[in-house]
KOLTOR-759775 format. One line per 5 residues: their letters; for each residue z, y, x of C-alpha. Coordinates in steps of 0.5 Angstrom, whole numbers, plus 500, padded with zeros to 3 digits. Example, Ala and Ser with C-alpha at 12.3 -4.5 7.8 and 13.67 -1.06 7.14 Angstrom:
// residues 2
as) 516:491:525 | 514:498:527
***
This chain:
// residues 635
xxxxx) 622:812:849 | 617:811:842 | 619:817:838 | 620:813:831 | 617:818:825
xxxxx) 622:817:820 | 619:822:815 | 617:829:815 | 620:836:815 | 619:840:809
xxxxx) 622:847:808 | 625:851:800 | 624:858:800 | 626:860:806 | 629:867:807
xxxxx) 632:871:813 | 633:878:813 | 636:883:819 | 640:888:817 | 635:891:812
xxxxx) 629:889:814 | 626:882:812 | 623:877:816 | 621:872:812 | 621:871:805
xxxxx) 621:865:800 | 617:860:805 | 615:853:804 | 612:848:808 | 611:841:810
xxxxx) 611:839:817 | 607:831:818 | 606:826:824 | 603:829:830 | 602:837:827
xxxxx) 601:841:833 | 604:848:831 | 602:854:834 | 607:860:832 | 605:867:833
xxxxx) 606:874:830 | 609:881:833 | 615:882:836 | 620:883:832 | 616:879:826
xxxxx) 621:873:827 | 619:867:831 | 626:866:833 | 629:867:827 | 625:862:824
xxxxx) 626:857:829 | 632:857:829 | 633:856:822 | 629:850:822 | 633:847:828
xxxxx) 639:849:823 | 643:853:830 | 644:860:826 | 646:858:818 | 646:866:816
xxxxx) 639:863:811 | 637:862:805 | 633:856:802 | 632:849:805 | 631:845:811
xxxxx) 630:838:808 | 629:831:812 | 632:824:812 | 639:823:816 | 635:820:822
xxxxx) 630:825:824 | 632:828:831 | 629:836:832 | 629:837:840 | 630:846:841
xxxxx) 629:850:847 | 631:857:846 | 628:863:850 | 635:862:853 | 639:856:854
xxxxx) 645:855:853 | 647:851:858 | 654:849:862 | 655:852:868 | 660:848:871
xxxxx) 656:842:871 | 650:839:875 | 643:839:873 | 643:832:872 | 650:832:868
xxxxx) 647:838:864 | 640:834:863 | 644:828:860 | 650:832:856 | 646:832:850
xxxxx) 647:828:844 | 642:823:844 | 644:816:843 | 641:814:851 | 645:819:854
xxxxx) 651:818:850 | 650:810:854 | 648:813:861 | 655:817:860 | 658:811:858
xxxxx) 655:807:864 | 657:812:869 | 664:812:867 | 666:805:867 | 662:804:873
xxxxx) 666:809:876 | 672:807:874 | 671:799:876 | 668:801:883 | 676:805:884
xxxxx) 679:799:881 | 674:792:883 | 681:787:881 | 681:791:874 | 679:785:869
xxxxx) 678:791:864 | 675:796:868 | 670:790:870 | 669:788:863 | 668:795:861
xxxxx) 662:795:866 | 659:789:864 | 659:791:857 | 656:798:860 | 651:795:864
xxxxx) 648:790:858 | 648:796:854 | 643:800:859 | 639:793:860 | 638:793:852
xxxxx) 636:800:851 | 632:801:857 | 636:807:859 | 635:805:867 | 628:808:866
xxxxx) 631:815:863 | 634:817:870 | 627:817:873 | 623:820:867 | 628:826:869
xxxxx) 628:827:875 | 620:825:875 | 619:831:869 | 624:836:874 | 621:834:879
xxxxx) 615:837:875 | 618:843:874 | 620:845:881 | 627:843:881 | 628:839:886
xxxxx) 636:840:888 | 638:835:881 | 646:836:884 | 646:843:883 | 650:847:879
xxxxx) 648:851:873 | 651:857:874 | 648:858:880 | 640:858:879 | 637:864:876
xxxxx) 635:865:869 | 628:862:870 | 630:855:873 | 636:854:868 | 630:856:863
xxxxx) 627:849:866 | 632:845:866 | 633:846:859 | 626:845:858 | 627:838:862
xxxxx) 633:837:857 | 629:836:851 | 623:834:853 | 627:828:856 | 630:827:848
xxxxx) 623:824:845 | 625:828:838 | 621:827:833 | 620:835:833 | 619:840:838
xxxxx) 621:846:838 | 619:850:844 | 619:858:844 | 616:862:850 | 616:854:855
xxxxx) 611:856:860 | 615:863:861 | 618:861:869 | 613:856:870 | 608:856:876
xxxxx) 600:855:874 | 602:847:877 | 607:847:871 | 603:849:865 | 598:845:867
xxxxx) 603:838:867 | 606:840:860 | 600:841:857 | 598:834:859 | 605:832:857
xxxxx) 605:835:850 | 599:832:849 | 601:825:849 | 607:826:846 | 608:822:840
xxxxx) 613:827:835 | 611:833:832 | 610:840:836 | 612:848:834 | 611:853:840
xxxxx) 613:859:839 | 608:863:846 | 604:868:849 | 599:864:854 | 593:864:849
xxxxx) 590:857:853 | 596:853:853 | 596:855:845 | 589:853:845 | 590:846:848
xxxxx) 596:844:845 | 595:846:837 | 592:843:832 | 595:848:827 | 597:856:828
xxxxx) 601:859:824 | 602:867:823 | 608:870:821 | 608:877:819 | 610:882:814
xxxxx) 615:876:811 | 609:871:809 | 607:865:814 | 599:864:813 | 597:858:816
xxxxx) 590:857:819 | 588:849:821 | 584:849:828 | 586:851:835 | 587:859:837
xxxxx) 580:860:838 | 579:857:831 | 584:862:828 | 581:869:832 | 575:867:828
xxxxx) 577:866:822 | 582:872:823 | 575:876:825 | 573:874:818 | 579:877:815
xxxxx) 579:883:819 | 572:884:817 | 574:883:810 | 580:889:810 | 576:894:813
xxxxx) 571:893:808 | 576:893:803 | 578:900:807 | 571:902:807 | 571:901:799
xxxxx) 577:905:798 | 574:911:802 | 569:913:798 | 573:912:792 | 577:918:794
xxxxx) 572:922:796 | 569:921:790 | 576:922:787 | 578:928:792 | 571:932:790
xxxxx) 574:930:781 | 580:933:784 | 577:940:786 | 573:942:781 | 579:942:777
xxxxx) 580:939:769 | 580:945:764 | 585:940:760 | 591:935:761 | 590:929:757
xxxxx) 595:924:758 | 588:920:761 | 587:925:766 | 593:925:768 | 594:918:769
xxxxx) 587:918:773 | 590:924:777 | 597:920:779 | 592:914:781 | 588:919:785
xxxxx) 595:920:788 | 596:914:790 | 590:912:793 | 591:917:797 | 597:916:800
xxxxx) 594:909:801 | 588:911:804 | 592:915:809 | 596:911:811 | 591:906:813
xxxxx) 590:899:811 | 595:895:814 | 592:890:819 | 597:886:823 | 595:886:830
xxxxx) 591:891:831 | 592:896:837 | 588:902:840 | 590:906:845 | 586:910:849
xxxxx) 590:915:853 | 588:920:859 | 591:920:866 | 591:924:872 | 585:924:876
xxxxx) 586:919:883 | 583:920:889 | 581:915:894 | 587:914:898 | 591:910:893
xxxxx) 595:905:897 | 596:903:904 | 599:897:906 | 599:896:913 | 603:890:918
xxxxx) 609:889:914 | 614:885:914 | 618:883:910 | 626:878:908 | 630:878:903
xxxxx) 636:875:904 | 634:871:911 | 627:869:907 | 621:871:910 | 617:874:904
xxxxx) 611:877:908 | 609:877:915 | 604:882:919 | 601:883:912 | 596:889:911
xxxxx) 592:891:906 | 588:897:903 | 589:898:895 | 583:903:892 | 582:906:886
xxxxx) 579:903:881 | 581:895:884 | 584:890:879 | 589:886:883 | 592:880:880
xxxxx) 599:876:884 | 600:869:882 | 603:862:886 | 609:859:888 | 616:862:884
xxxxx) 621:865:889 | 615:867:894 | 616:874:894 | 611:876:889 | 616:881:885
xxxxx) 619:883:892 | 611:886:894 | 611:890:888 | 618:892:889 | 617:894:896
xxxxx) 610:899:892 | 614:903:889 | 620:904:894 | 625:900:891 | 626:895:896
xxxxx) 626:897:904 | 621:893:908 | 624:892:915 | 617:893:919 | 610:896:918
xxxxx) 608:901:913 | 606:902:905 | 602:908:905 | 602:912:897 | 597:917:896
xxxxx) 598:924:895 | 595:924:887 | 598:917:886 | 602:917:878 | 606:910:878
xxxxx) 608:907:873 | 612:901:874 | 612:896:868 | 619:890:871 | 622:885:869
xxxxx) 628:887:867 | 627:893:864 | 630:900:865 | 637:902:860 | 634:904:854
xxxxx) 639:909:850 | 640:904:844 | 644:910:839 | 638:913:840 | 633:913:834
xxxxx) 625:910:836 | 622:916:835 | 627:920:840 | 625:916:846 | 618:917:846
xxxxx) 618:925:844 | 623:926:850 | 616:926:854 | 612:930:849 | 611:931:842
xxxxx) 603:929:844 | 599:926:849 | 592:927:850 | 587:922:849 | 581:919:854
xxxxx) 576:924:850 | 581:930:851 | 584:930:842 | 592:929:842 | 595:924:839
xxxxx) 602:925:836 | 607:920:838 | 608:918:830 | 600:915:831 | 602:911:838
xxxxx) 608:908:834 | 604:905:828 | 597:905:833 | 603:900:837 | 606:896:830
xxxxx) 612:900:829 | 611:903:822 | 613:909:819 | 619:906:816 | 621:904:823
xxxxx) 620:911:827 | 627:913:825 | 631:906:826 | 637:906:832 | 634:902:838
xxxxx) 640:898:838 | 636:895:831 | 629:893:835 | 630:886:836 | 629:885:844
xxxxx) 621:884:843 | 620:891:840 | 625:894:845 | 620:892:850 | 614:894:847
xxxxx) 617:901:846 | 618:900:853 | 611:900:855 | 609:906:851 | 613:910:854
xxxxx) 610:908:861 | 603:910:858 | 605:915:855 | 607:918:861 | 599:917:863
xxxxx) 599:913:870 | 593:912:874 | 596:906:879 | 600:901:873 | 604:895:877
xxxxx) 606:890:871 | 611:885:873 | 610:878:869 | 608:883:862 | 606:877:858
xxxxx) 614:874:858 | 616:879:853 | 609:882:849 | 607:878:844 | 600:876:843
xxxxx) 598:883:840 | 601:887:844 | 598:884:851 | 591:884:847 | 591:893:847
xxxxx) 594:892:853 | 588:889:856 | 583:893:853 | 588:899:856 | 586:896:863
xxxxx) 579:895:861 | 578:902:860 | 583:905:865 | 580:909:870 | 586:907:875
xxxxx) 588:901:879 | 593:896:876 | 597:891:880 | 599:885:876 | 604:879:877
xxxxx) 603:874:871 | 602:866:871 | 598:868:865 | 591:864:866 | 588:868:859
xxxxx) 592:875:862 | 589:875:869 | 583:873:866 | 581:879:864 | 586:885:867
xxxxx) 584:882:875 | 578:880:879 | 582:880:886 | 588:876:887 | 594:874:892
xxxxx) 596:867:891 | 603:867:893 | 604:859:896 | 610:861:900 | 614:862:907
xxxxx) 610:867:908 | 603:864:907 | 598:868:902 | 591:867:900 | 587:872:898
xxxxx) 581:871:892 | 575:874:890 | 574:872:883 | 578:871:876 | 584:867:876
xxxxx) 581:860:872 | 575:860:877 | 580:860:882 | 584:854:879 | 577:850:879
xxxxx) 576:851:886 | 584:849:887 | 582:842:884 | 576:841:887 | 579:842:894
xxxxx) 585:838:893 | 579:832:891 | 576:833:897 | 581:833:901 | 584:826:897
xxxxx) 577:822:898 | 576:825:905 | 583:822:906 | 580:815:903 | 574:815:907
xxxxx) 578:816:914 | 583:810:911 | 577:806:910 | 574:808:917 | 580:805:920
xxxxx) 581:799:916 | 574:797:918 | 575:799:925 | 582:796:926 | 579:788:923
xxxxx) 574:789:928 | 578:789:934 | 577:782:937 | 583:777:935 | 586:773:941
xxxxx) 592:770:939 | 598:770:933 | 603:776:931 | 610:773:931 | 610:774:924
xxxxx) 603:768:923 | 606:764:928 | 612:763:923 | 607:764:917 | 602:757:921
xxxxx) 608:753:922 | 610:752:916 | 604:752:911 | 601:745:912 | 608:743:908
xxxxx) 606:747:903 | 599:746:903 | 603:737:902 | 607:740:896 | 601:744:892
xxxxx) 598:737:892 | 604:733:891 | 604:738:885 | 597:737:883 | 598:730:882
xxxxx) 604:730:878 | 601:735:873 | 594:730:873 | 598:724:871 | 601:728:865
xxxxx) 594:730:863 | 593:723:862 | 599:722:859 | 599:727:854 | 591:726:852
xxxxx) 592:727:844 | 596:733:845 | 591:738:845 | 596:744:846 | 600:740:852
xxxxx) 593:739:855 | 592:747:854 | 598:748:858 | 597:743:864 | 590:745:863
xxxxx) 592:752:866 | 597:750:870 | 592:746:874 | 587:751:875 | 592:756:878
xxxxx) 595:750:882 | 588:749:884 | 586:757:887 | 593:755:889 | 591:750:894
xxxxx) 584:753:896 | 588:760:899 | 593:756:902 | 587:752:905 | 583:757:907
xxxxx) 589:761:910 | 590:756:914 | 583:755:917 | 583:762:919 | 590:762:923
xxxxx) 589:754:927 | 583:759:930 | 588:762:934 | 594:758:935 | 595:755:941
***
């Protein structure tokens, strides 16, 4: 379906608050023809908010959402609202565009008129349902559908909602806007669910798509191959920087180098201020005081440090691991008769970087789960070394006392932790060093929106200074920031880190051994970083498909060498009957001849015989040389 670019969207002085903290404020901007918005920013900075109010689904907004009558926003929300009760393709198609409104339509009378056939209204209903769908193209959709599910892996289109898991309803809701062609897309966390097949699928799909595009997501690739534009939220303003990812990190370098020389500048200015202070004033003129409220100032300011938006540093100590850290030795393992593991063994040693991808639904989490002891294995053993301080980063997350303020939570572990280099580090520098200033340190948890509450989760697992981390899909629920001081945490940790993730950047940098998880059972092991192992995948799979080619060919060429003696069946019905048409191609000839004669002053009849004769004429040689070949064995 050809999306139709009415106009652009354009926003007035947008402004959402959340209880007293403001999201955004006053933001304008203008969304044109084939913008590819990458939209990031911290957790708790209001990525959803902001989608929401451009998508109009949640009204508690100020300002202005302006476009014409005719512009169509297609929205996939973190969690779809999606009805329970129907079936994956009645669900795809329950949504309000006009083609869907006509396969409803179409389904019904043809229903309707298959259990009452002598119903001259239910057959005129059908016919007029049938003709509709003729003049809309819409026998098409239902194949764009189940093609993009099929994509997506959801290959059961007749089951119900309410049955599938939150990452499957999550990909039918995906399929639902994808299929709708709106002009503008609005996708927050897509690829969160999605198996690296998947990922790849979509970023070619986004990338021929027609409309405009605003993705809200952690994985750094698909942003840097889906965007032409980032945008920034943070601190309430939006900062548009035009490019890909990459050419925002540059030119966020730039920025953070310019604050941090600002930073420097004003350093020097309080010490120069601070060795004034002193010496001591013999007098009080209203122009010393004022310089001595300007000292104040910029010392608070100094002290609470430039503001730089992202910037994490965490470098904290842990327990000394020995050598036996995990053995892992012919375990099997089924969860609900499904084999997940069979007769699998190995040796997990300190230091090791261990990354787990493949197929959803392959037991990926279950192995992690059977690591820590939360799920029994029915044979085999998994050996946990006596030094071994586990931290276990999960989907779902533990119950976090939500009438508990921020600071709280942490300061039940420790007042301090201590440092890689042995300083303490008071649990209000880890809040602001992981984005949450001091104004936030004493705010209830139930105000943090569910970004932050995970973030403060993960603090507090590394706060409890592990030195075996397994981290079960991380980046579904970190932002961009928060993974990023994540991965230099693991560049330094002296530990060994297990790591689930479809994440391609992620892996990238926390692992350098994997365990592709492919299903029943079946698990290949990798040595190298996770987009090396995806090339070779590719390269395989392009082997494998010429090697199937050229086997096809041999025995092509083998098959036409065989010695023919005499006519199949079908040949005999095939020679029989084609000296007739050979007699009625000439008759046709003939006649299209004398028409040229007739028509001698009409140069565009000419043209037309002109073509007509030329394809009557390779007509008649195909039919002749056919001939020729089947009269060798006929009897």
């Amino acid at each position: 379906m050809e999306v139709v670019m009415v106009e652009t969207l354009r926003a007035d002085k947008l402004t959402k608050t959340y209880g007293e903290k403001v999201l955004f404020k006053n933001l304008d901007f203008i969304i044109n023809e084939n913008d590819r918005i990458g939209l990031i920013g911290t957790n708790g900075s209001g990525k959803s908010s902001l989608l929401n109010a451009i998508a109009e689904t949640d009204h508690d907004f100020t300002g202005n959402i302006i476009t014409s009558k005719a512009y169509r926003i297609g929205y996939l929300q973190q969690q779809p609202d999606l009805p329970e009760d129907m079936t994956v393709m009645e669900s795809v198609f329950a949504g309000k565009q006009k083609v869907f409104k006509i396969i409803r339509h179409y389904e019904d009378a043809l229903n309707d008129y298959s259990n009452h056939p002598d119903n001259q209204e239910f057959e005129r209903r059908y016919l007029a349902a049938e003709a509709k769908m003729n003049e809309d193209d819409a026998w098409n959709t239902e194949s764009r559908v189940k093609t993009i599910l099929t994509q997506l892996k959801i290959t059961n289109m007749d089951q119900k909602i309410g049955t599938m898991s939150g990452g499957q309803q999550k990909r039918v809701g995906l399929a639902q806007v994808l299929i709708q062609s709106p002009n503008l897309l609005l996708l927050d966390e897509p690829t969160n669910h999605l198996d690296f097949d998947s990922i790849d699928w979509l970023e070619q799909y986004l990338s021929s798509y027609k409309g405009s595009l605003i993705v809200v997501t952690h994985d750094r690739y698909f942003l840097d191959q889906v965007s032409n534009h980032i945008w920034e939220l943070s601190f309430g303003g939006l900062y548009e920087y035009p490019g890909n990812y990459q050419t925002y990190v540059a030119k966020k370098a730039e920025l953070v180098d310019e604050q941090l020389a600002t930073s420097h500048k004003e350093q020097q200015l309080y010490k120069q201020e601070l060795k004034w202070m002193k010496t001591g004033a013999k007098a009080r003129s209203t122009k010393q005081n004022a310089r001595i409220e300007r000292f104040n100032q910029l010392e608070d300011k100094v002290k609470e440090g430039t503001p730089l938006d992202g910037e994490l540093d965490i470098a904290m100590g842990q327990q000394r691991l020995g050598k036996k850290v995990i053995e892992i030795n012919h375990v099997s393992l089924e969860i609900a008769n499904k084999p997940i593991l069979r007769d699998f063994s190995m040796l997990i040693q300190n230091g090791q970087r261990i990354g787990i991808s493949g197929e959803n639904g392959a037991g990926k989490s279950s192995l992690l789960n059977a690591i820590a002891g939360i799920l029994p294995i029915q044979s085999g053993s998994i050996e946990i070394g006596e030094t071994v301080k586990m931290a276990y980063y999960t989907q779902q997350m533990e119950t976090i006392p939500e009438d508990k303020r921020v600071i709280s939570y942490l300061t039940d572990i420790g007042q301090n932790i201590v440092d890689a280099d042995g300083n303490k580090i008071s649990v209000t520098n880890l809040l602001e060093q992981f984005l949450f200033p001091k104004f936030m340190h004493g705010t209830l948890i139930r105000k943090l929106s569910g970004g932050e509450k995970r973030r403060l989760y993960l603090l507090k697992l590394l706060m409890e200074q592990p030195n075996v981390l397994l981290l079960d899909e991380p980046t579904n629920n970190l932002d961009i920031a928060t993974l990023t001081v994540l991965e230099d945490y693991i560049k330094h940790f002296n530990g060994t880190t297990i790591t689930v993730s479809h994440d391609r950047y992620f892996l990238n940098k926390v692992a350098d051994r994997l365990l592709i998880f492919e299903g029943n059972t079946k698990i290949e092991r990798y040595n190298g970083i996770f987009t090396d192992y995806l090339s070779s995948k590719k390269e395989k799979k392009v082997r494998n498909e010429t090697k199937v080619k050229l086997d096809n060919k041999v025995e092509a060429r083998s098959n036409s060498t065989k010695k023919k003696t005499k006519l199949t069946y079908a040949e005999k019905i095939e020679f029989d009957g084609i000296e007739a048409k050979i007699e009625k191609n000439e008759n046709e000839i003939k006649q299209v001849t004398e028409e040229m004669q007739n028509n001698g002053e009409d140069y565009n009849k000419l043209a037309e015989l002109q073509r007509k004769l030329d394809d009557l004429n390779k007509e008649s040689d195909d039919l002749v040389a056919r001939w020729e070949y089947l009269s060798e064995f006929a009897e």
